[in-house]
Each structure stands twice: as structure tokens, then as C-alpha cells.
SEDREN-642691 format. One line per 10 residues: number of its first residue (from 0); their letters; for each residue x negated, z, y negated of N, C-alpha, C. Coordinates in steps of 0.2 Angstrom, whole numbers, always signed. Layout:
# SEDREN-642691
NUM) A) X:Z:Y:X:Z:Y:X:Z:Y | ...;
//
This chain:
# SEDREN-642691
0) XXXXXXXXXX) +238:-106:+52:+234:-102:+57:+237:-103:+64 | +244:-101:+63:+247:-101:+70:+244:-108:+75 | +246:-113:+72:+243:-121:+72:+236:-122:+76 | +232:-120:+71:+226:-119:+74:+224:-116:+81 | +228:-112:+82:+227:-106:+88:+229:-109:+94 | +234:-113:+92:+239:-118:+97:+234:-123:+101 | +229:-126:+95:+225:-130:+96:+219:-129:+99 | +215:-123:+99:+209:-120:+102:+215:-117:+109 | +219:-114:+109:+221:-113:+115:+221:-119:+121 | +224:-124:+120:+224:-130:+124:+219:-134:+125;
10) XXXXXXXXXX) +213:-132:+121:+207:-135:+122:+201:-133:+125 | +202:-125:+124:+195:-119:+129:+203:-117:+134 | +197:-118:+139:+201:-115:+146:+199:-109:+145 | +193:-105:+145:+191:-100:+145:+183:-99:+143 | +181:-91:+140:+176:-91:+138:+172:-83:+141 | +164:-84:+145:+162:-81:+147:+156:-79:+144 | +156:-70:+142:+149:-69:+136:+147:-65:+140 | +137:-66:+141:+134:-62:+144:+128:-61:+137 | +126:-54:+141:+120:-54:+136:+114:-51:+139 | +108:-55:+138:+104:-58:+137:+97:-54:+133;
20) XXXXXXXXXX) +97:-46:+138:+91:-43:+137:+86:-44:+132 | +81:-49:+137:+75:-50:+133:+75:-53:+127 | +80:-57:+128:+79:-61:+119:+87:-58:+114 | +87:-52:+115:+93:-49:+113:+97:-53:+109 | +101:-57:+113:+107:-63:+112:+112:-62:+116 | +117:-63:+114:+125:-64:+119:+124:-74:+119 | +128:-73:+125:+126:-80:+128:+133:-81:+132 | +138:-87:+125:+144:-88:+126:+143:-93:+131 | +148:-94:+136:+147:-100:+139:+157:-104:+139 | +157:-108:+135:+165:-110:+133:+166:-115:+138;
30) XXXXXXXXXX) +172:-115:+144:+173:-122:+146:+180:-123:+145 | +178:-130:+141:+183:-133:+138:+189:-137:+143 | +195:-140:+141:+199:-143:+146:+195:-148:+146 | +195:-152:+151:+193:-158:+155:+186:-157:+156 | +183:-153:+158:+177:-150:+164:+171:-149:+160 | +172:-150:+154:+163:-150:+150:+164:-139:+148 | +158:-141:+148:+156:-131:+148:+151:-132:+141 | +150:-128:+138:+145:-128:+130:+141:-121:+131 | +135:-120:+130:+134:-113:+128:+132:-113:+121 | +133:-106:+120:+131:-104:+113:+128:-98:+112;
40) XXXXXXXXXX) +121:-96:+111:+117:-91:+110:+117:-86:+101 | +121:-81:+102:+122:-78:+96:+117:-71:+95 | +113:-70:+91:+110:-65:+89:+114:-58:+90 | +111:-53:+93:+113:-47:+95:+112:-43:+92 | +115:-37:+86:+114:-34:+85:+110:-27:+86 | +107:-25:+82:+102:-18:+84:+106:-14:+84 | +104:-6:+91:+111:-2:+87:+109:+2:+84 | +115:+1:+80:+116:+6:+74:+115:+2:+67 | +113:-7:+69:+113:-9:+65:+120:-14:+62 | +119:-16:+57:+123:-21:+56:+121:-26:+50;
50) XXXXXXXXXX) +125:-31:+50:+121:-38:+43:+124:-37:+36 | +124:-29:+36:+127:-30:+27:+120:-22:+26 | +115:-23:+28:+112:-17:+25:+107:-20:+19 | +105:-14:+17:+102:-13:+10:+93:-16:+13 | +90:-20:+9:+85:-22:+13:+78:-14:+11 | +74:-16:+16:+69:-12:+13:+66:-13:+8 | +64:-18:+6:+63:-18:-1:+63:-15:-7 | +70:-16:-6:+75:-13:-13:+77:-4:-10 | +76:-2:-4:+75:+7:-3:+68:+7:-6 | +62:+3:-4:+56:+6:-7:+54:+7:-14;
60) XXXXXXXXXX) +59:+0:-17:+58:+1:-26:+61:+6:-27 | +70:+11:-22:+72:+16:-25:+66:+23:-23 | +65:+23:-18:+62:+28:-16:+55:+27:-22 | +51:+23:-24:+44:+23:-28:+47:+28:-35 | +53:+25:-36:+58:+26:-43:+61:+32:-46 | +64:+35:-37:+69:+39:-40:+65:+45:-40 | +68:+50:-47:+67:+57:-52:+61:+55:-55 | +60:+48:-56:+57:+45:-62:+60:+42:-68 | +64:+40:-66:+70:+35:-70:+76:+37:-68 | +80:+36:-73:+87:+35:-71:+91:+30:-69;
70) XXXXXXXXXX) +95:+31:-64:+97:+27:-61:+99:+21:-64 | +103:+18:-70:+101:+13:-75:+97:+8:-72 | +90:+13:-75:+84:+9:-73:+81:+6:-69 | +82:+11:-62:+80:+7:-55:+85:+3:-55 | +93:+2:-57:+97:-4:-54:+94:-10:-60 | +91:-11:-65:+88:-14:-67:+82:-18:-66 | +78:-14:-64:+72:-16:-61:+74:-20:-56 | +79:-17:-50:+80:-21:-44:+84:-29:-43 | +89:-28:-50:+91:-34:-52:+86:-40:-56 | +82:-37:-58:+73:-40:-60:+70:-44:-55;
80) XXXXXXXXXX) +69:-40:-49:+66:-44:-44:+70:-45:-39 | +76:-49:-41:+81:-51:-39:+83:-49:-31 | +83:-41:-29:+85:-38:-25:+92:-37:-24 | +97:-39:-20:+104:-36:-19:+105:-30:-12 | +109:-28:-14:+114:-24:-10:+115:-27:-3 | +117:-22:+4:+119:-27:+8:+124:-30:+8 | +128:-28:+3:+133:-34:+4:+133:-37:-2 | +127:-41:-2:+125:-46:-7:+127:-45:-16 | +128:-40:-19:+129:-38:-24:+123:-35:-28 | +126:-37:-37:+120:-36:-39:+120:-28:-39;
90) XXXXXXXXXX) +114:-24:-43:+114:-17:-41:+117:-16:-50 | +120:-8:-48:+123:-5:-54:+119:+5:-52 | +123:+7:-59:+119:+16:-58:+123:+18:-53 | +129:+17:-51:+134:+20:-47:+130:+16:-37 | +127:+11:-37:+125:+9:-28:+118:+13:-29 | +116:+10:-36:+110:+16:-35:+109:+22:-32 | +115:+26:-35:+115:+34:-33:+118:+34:-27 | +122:+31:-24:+123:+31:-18:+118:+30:-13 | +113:+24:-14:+109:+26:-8:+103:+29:-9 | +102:+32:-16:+97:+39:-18:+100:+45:-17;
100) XXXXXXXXXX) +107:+46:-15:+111:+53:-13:+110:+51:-4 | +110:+48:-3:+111:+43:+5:+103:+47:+8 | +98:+44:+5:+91:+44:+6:+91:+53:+5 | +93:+55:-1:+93:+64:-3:+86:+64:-5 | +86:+56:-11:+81:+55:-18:+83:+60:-21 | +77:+63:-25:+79:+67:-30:+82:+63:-38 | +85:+67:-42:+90:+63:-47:+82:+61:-54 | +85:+60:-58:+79:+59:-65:+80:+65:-69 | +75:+68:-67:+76:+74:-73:+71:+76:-78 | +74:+74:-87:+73:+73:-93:+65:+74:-93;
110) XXXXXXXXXX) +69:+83:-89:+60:+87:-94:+54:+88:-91 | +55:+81:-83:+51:+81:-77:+44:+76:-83 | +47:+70:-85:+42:+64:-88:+40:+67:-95 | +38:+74:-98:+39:+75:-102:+29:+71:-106 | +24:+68:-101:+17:+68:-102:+18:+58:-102 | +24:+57:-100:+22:+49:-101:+31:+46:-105 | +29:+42:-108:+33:+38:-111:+35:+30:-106 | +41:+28:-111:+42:+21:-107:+39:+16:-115 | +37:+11:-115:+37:+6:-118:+41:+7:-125 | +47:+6:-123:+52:+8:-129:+53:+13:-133;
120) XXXXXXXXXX) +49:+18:-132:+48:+26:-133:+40:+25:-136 | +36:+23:-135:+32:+22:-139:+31:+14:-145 | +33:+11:-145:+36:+8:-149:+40:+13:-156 | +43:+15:-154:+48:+19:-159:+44:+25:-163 | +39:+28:-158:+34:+33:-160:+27:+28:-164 | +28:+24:-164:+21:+20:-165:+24:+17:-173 | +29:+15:-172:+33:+12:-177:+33:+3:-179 | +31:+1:-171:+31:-7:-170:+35:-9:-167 | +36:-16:-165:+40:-18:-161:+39:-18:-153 | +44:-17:-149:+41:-19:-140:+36:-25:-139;
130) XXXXXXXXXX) +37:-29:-143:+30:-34:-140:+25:-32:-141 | +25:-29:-151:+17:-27:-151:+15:-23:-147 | +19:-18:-147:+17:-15:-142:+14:-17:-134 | +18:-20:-131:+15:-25:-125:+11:-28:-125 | +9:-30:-130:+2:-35:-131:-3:-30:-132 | -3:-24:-135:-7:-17:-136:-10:-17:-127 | -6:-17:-124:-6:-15:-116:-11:-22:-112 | -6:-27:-113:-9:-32:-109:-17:-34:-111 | -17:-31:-118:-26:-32:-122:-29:-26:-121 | -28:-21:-115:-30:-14:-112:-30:-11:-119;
140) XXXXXXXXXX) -29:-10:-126:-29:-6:-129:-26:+0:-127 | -20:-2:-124:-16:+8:-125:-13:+6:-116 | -16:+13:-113:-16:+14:-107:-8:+13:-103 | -8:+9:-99:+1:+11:-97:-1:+7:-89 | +5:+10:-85:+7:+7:-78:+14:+6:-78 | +14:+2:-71:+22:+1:-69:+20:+4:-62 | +26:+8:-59:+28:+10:-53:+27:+4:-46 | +32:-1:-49:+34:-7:-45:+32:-12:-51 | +33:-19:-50:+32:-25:-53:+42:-25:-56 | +38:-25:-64:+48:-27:-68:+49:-20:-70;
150) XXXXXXXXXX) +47:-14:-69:+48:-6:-70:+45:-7:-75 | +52:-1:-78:+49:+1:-88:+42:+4:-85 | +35:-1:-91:+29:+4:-93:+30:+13:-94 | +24:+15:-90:+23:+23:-91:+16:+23:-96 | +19:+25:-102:+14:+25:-107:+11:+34:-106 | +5:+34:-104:+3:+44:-106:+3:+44:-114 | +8:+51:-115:+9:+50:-122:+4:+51:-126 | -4:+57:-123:-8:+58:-127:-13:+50:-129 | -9:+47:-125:-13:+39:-129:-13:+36:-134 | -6:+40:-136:-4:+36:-142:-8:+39:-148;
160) XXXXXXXXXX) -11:+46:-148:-15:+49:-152:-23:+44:-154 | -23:+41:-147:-31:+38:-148:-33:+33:-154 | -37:+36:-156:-41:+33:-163:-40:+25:-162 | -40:+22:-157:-41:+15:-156:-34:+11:-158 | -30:+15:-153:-24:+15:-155:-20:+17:-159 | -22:+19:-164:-18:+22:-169:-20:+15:-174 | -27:+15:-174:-31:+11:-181:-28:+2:-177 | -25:+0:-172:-22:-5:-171:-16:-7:-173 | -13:-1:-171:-5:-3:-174:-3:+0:-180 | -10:+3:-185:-8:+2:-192:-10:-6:-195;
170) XXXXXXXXXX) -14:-8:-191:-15:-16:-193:-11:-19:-191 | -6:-20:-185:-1:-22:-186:+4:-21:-188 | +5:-17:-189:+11:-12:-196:+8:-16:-204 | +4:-18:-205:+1:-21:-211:-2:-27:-211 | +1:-30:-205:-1:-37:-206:+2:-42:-211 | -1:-45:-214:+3:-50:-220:+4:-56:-216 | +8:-59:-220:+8:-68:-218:+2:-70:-222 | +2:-75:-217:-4:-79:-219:-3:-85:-226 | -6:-82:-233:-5:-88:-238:-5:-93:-236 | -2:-97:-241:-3:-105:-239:-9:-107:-245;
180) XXXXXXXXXX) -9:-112:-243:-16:-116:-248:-16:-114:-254 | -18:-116:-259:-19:-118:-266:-20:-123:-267 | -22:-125:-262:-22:-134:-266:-15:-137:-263 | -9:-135:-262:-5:-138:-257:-1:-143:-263 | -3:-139:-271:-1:-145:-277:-2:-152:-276 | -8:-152:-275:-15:-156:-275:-18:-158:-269 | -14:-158:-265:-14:-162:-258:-8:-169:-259 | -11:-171:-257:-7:-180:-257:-3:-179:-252 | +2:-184:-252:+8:-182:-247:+7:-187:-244 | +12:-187:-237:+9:-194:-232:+12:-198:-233;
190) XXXX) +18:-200:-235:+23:-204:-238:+21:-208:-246 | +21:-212:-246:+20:-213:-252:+26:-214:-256 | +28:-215:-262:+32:-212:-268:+36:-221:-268 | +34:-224:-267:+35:-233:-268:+39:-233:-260;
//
């Protein structure tokens, strides 16, 4: 390191920074040894701002989010739509709560979502699997929203009661496999035996 110091020392005579109002830039001007001059226009920061903040985005998905889900979930969602941290990290419960404490979001509180479910909670109540389930959804059968794009489904839970959807996912609770032929004796085979 020393080496290198040694080496820009002897090579910049000196460096002059102006900044540059209207196009909010610092405007280095370096003249080197032997008479050449360089400029270099560096972007200015906002004040109060700095290049490791959390994007709007990813505040918007916590603010649409937060005392709906737990924190979990929103850093889940956020890692879905592949949103990081300012300082480029993926998100976990612990960054979440911090800029939901930061913002003075409100927390997830149990007995708040007591009229809608998530996806995985109706499944369990239904007695099928999450796809069938999500195929129930994507085929308008059983009513549900997402908050944001990649957020666990909000199923209302009196839906689960509807005739339509009841009598659905008892058919698929009962679906069989499909027989194979009868004639599959007496089907000639492609190969021949020679």
C-alpha cells in the first residue's frame, strides 16, 4: 500500500474539487506531473442521503405487508421479488423488523387476520394439497388475493364453506387413477419377438 502511495504521490501534483450545482457533481480536476490536467465528474450525493439505502420498493412491499404477516413472510416475499437491503443483502425477520420498527409499522398480530387465511392454512382445513388448492384459485373456484406479487394468498375463510368449493375438493380428495386398458393383454407390442 505504502508503494502505491509513493507512486500516485509522484505522479498527481495536485487535486482541485469544485461542485457543480446544477448538475449536482463534484468536478475533480487532477494535474498530473508533466502538465496534463484530467477532470473527473463524480455524482453528488443528496443530503441526508447515502448509496447503501433500502430501495422504495422493498419499504413499499414492507409498508403494504406489515400487521398482516410476519415478519418471516414479508422477508420472504421480498427475497421472491428479488429485492435486497441497502447494502445489498438478502432480507431475513431480524432487517425486516428493523425497518418496520424504523418506519413504526405495526407488528403481525395473530387475532388481527382472524376472517382470511393463507393458502397453506386452507389446504390443511380443506384436506388437499397447496397445488390443489392453487389451481382451485387460478380456476376462480375459491376466492383469494395477494397484497403484492409472490405474498402468501389471503383466502376469506367463509369461502371455504361454499357449496362449490366444498363439492370440488371432495372430487379431488377422490380422485382415482386413471385404469389402464383392458385390452393392454391383447395389444400387440412394437417390437417384434424374432
Amino acid at each position: 500500500m505504502r508503494l502505491k502511495q509513493r507512486i500516485v504521490r509522484i505522479l498527481i501534483q495536485g487535486i482541485i474539487a469544485n461542485v457543480d450545482v446544477n448538475s449536482k457533481e463534484i468536478v475533480l480536476l487532477i494535474h498530473w506531473a508533466g502538465g496534463r490536467h484530467s477532470e473527473l465528474h463524480v455524482k453528488k450525493s443528496e443530503t441526508g442521503k447515502h448509496g447503501n439505502c433500502t430501495s422504495l420498493d422493498a419499504i413499499e412491499v414492507i409498508r403494504k405487508m406489515a400487521g398482516q404477516f410476519p415478519d418471516e413472510q414479508i422477508a420472504s416475499t421480498l427475497n421472491r421479488l428479488r429485492l435486497h437491503t441497502g447494502m445489498d443483502n438478502a432480507w431475513n425477520e431480524n432487517r425486516v423488523y428493523c425497518v418496520r420498527h424504523r418506519l413504526q409499522l405495526p407488528a403481525f398480530d395473530v387475532n388481527g387476520r382472524r376472517n382470511q387465511i393463507t393458502l397453506k392454512e386452507a389446504a390443511k382445513r380443506l384436506n388437499l394439497s397447496p397445488p390443489s388448492v392453487r389451481k382451485m384459485i387460478d380456476e376462480k373456484i375459491l376466492p383469494a388475493s395477494q397484497i403484492v406479487e409472490c405474498a402468501p394468498w389471503q383466502i376469506p375463510v367463509e369461502a371455504l364453506d361454499a357449496e362449490v368449493v366444498q363439492r370440488v375438493a371432495a372430487n379431488l380428495r377422490n380422485r382415482l387413477r386413471i385404469p389402464q386398458s383392458k385390452n393392454s393383454e391383447e395389444q400387440q407390442s412394437m417390437f417384434s419377438d424374432s
